[in-house]
C-alpha positions as CSV (number, residue, x, y, z in Angstrom):
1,X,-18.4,-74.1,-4.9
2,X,-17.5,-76.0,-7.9
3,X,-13.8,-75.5,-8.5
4,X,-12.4,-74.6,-11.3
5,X,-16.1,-73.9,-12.7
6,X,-16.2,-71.2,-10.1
7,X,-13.8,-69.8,-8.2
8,X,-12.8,-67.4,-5.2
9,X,-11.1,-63.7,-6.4
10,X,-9.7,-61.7,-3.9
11,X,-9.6,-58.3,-5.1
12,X,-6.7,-56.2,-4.6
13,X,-6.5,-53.7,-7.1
14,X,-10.0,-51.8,-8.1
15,X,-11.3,-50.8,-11.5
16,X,-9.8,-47.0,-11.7
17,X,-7.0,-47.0,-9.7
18,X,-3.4,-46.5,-10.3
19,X,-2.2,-47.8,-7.0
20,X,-0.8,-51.0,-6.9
21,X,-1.9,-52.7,-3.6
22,X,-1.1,-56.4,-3.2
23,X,-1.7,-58.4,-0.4
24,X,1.2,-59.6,2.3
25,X,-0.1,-63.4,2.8
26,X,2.7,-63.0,6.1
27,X,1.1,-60.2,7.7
28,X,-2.3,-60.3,6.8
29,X,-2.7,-57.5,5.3
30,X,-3.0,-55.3,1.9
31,X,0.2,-52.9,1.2
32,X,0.2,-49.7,-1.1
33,X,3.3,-51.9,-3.7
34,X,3.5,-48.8,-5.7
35,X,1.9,-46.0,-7.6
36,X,1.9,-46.8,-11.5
37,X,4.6,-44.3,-13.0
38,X,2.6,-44.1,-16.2
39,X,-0.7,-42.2,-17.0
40,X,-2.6,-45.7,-16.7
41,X,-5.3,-47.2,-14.5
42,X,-6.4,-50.5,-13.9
43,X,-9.3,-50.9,-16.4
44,X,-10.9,-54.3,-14.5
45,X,-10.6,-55.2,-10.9
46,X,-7.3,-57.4,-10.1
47,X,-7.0,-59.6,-7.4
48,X,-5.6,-63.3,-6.9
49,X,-7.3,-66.7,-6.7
50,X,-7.5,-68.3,-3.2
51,X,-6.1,-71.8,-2.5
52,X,-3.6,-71.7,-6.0
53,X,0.0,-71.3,-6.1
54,X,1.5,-70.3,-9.3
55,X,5.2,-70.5,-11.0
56,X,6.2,-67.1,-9.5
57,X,5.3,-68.1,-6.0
58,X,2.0,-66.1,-5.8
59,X,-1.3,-67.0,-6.3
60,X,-2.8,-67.8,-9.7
61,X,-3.5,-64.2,-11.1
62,X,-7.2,-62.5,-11.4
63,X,-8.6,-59.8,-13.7
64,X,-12.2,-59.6,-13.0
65,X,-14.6,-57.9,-15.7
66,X,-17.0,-56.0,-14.0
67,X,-18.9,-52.5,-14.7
68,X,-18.6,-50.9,-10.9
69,X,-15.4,-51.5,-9.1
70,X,-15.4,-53.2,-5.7
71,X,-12.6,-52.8,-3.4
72,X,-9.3,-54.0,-1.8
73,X,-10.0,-57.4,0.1
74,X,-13.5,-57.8,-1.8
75,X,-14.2,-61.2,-2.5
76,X,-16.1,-62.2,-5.3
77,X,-17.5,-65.5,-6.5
78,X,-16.2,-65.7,-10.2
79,X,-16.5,-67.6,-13.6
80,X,-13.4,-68.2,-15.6
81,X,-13.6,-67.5,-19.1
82,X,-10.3,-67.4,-20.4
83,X,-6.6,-66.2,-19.5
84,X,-4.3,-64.2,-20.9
85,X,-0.7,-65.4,-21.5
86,X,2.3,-63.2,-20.5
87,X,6.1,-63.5,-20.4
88,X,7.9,-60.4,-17.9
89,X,11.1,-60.7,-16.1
90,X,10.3,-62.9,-13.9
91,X,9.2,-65.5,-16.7
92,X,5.5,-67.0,-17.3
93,X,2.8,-65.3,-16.2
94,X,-0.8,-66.2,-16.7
95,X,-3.6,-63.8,-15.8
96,X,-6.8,-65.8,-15.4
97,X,-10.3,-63.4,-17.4
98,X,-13.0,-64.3,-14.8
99,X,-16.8,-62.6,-14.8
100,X,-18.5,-62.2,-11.5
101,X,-21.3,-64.9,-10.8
102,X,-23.4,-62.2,-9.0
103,X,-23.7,-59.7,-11.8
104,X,-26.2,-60.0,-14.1
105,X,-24.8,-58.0,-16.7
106,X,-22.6,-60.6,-17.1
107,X,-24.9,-63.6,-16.6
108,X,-24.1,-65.0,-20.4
109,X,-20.9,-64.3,-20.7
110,X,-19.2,-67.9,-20.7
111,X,-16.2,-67.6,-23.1
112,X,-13.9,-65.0,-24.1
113,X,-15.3,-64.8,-27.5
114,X,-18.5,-63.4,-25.8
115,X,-16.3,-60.0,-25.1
116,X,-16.1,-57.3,-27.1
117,X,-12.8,-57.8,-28.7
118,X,-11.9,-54.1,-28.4
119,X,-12.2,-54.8,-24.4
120,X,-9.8,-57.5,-25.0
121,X,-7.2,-55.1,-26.9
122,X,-7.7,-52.4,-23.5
123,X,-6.5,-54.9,-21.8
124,X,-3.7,-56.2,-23.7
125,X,-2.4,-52.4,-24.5
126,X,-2.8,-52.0,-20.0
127,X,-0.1,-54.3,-19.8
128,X,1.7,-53.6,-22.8
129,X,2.5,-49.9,-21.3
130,X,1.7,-50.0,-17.3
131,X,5.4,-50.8,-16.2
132,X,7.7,-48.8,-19.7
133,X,8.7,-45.9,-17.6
134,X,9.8,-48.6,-15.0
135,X,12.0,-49.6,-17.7
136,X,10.2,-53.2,-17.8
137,X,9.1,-54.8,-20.4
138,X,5.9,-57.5,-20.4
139,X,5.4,-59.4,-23.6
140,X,1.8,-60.3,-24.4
141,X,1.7,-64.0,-25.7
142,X,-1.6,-64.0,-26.4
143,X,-5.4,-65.4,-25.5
144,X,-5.9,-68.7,-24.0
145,X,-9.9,-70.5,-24.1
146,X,-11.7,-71.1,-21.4
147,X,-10.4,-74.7,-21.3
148,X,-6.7,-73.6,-20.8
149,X,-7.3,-71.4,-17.9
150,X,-9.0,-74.2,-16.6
151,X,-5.9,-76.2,-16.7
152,X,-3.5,-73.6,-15.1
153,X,-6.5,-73.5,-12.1
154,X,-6.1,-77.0,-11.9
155,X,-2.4,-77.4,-11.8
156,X,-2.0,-74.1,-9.6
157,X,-4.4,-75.6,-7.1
158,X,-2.3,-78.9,-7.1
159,X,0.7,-76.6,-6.0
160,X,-1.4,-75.2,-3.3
161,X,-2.6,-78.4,-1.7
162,X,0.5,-80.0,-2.1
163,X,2.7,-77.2,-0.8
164,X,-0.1,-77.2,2.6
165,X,-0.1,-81.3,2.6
166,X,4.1,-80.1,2.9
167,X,3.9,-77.5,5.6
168,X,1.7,-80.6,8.0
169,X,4.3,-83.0,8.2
């Protein structure tokens, strides 16, 4: 596919839930991380992209706009269209907006000013409140273009390679 124009989402977390799977790149597996202590759900499908590396150590972030939810280990051809910009305790953290190439309903949608802004605010307000009876706080920096989750792609892919080029030596 045509990287960063289209990338690879790995779901982990469907639309609707409140259980917090992530995946264990060790074991091969998804685990059950936790159930989300408040009365929230996942309001997109969350995942990671494949073959990026980001600051925290994980892979580059997901949150996948899509009407039906799919499914833990699901993965979906995307379309980045933006990223949203977040600091928590463990420092940056960049969440890239992606559409999914195979759903028509989304077909047009090419930049984050083509969704509805109140969509936008759901999100923001998901992490805003998903982790305050945890006693954590996220801070929502704000909306990045297109152009700029393009860049943290880029750079998190460069991680990637680098840390594999690393590993065959």
């Amino acid at each position: 596919m045509d990287f960063p124009a289209v990338i690879e989402v790995v779901v982990e977390i469907p639309r609707g839930s409140r259980n917090k799977y992530e995946w264990d790149e060790r074991s091969g597996v998804f685990r059950l991380d936790r159930v989300l202590s408040s009365a929230v759900y996942y309001n997109f499908d969350y995942g990671f992209i494949t073959d990026t590396r980001a600051g925290d150590g994980d892979h580059t972030d997901a949150l996948l706009l899509i009407d039906e939810p799919t499914f833990p280990g699901c993965r979906v051809w995307a379309r980045p269209i933006g990223g949203l910009e977040m600091r928590d305790e463990k420092g940056f953290d960049f969440k890239v907006l992606c559409v999914a190439v195979a759903d028509p309903h989304q077909a047009h949608v090419e930049r984050l000013e083509q969704v509805r802004p109140h969509r936008l605010i759901e999100i923001e307000h998901f992490f805003v409140t998903y982790k305050l009876l945890e006693d954590k706080a996220v801070d929502v920096v704000g909306w990045r273009a297109r152009e700029q989750a393009l860049e943290v792609l880029v750079a998190d892919r460069a991680t990637y390679v680098g840390e594999q080029d690393g590993h065959s030596s």
